[in-house]
C-alpha angles and dihedrals in degrees: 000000000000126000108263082060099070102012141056114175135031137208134243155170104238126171104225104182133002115308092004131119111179138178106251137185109213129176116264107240127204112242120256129230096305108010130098133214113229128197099215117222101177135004133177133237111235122187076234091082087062086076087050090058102031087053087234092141131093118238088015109149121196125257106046137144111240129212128088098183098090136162120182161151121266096241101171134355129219124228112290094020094137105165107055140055130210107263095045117126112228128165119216114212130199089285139037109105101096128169094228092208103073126104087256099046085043091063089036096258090133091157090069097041104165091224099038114153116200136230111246088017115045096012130028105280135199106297093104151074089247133007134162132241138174109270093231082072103062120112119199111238125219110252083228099066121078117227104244088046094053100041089081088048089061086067112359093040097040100056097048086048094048097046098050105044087045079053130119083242137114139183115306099013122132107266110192110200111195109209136015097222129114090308096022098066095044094046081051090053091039088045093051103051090040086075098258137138103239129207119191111207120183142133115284134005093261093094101036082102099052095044084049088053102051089043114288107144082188149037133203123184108209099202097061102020130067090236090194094054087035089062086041092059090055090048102265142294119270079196144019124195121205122190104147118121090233116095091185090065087051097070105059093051095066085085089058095070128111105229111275091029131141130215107200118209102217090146117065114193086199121285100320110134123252105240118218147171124239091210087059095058101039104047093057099016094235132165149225113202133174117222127197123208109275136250129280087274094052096045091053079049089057091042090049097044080048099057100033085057095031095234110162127184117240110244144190104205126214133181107231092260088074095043084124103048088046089043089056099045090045093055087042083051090221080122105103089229130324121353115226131203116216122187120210115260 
């Protein structure tokens, strides 16, 4: 029996004003031509979401349901949906709902789509026990992840994946990955199985375990160690992730470059500028890139290398009665390492 038989109404987490994430009922709606209705088992918690409740987006308008790691049932289908049945389980990233007409979706760039909205911004998000999406988002799911590990593979797990195969480097190169955090752990995981030599840097020794046990083959502890003239040492870093919130960690690493090496920038600390020699770039020629998620390809991509390698996130799990207190362990990173919402079934 779907949904709109036997239900009316949904819960979910909204914030309905700055800084405020509140349990809400809202009316279930049926999906229009193209869209889908999905019943939401699990969704993650990003520090993206914070931009949703601090109103730091353009084009943000309030009230609006966070959350852009989902995975999910297909509960009703729109007219010309072709390709899924009720019943699939599909999972709807940050991106996805592209415009399709734009200079970048013209030439397939679909992850720079000039007039993207985005999920838990733009659009109602995963917070929630339902929520809709264009069917053109929806990514299949592997029937051996479960849903609340695969939800931080959607954002967390993407962007790692995606940076690094879209990387300079090539098996057996030296990968630096600058935090073991969300992002940090599962670049770690991605990075080892790619082939590459993979150096862990952070603050502190109280990590340099856990990095050795998801793949690291070294450690570097940024507080007492130079960590530039550490990767030198090793010969230097083709590349360097970083995917630490701190863009003030970002800068003395540049040195640390081989020549020819990128640093790619996957981790933003707010809008404080990335500070950076000249000399450093030019004797070297090295670079410093941003890199967004990746498109639905690319995430089915992330879900298949996962399973194929058996890399799994570390999560702290939360029915949606308690989004705020996740949301707020998650942005306090006392979460180890991604927090997930999972709804009841």
């Amino acid at each position: 029996m779907s949904r709109d038989q036997t239900l009316k109404t949904y819960k979910a987490a909204q914030v309905t004003a700055l800084g405020t994430l509140k349990l809400v009922e809202m009316p279930l709606q049926q999906p229009g031509p193209g869209q889908v209705r999905l019943r939401v088992e699990a969704c993650g918690i990003c520090n993206s979401d914070g931009l949703t409740l601090g109103g730091q987006f353009p084009g943000l308008a309030l009230p609006r349901v966070p959350g852009h790691e989902v995975i999910a049932k297909v509960d009703a289908l729109g007219e010309g949906v072709p390709n899924w049945k009720v019943g699939d389980r599909v999972g709807v990233g940050f991106l996805g709902a592209y415009c399709g007409t734009c200079n970048s979706c013209r030439r397939g760039d679909f992850v720079n789509c000039q007039q993207q909205p985005m999920f838990g911004i733009h659009l109602d998000g995963g917070y929630a026990e339902s929520m809709m999406a264009p069917a053109r988002a929806l990514v299949a799911v592997p029937p051996e992840l479960e849903s609340p590990e695969a939800a931080p593979l959607l954002c967390a797990g993407l962007t790692t994946f995606s940076a690094l195969r879209r990387s300079k480097a090539r098996g057996g190169d030296l990968v630096a990955i600058q935090g073991i955090g969300g992002l940090g752990h599962l670049a770690i995981q991605f990075a080892r199985y790619m082939g590459f030599r993979v150096v862990a840097i952070t603050r502190g020794t109280n990590k340099r375990d856990l990095a050795l046990k998801l793949g690291a083959h070294h450690y570097i502890d940024s507080t007492n160690q130079n960590a530039a003239q550490e990767l030198q040492k090793l010969g230097g870093a083709r590349v360097i992730v970083s995917t630490a919130a701190n863009n003030g960690a970002m800068s003395p690493l540049v040195p640390g470059l081989a020549p020819r090496g990128q640093m790619l920038v996957v981790g933003a600390g707010g809008t404080d500028p990335i500070s950076l020699s000249p000399i450093d770039l030019l004797f070297g020629e090295r670079g410093v890139e941003g890199t967004m998620t990746g498109s639905v390809a690319d995430t089915e991509d992330t879900l298949a290398f996962s399973v194929l390698q058996n890399i799994r996130p570390m999560i702290e799990s939360f029915p949606l009665e308690k989004a705020e207190q996740a949301f707020r362990r998650m942005m306090s990173n006392e979460a180890r390492f991604r927090a997930v919402l999972v709804m009841k079934p």
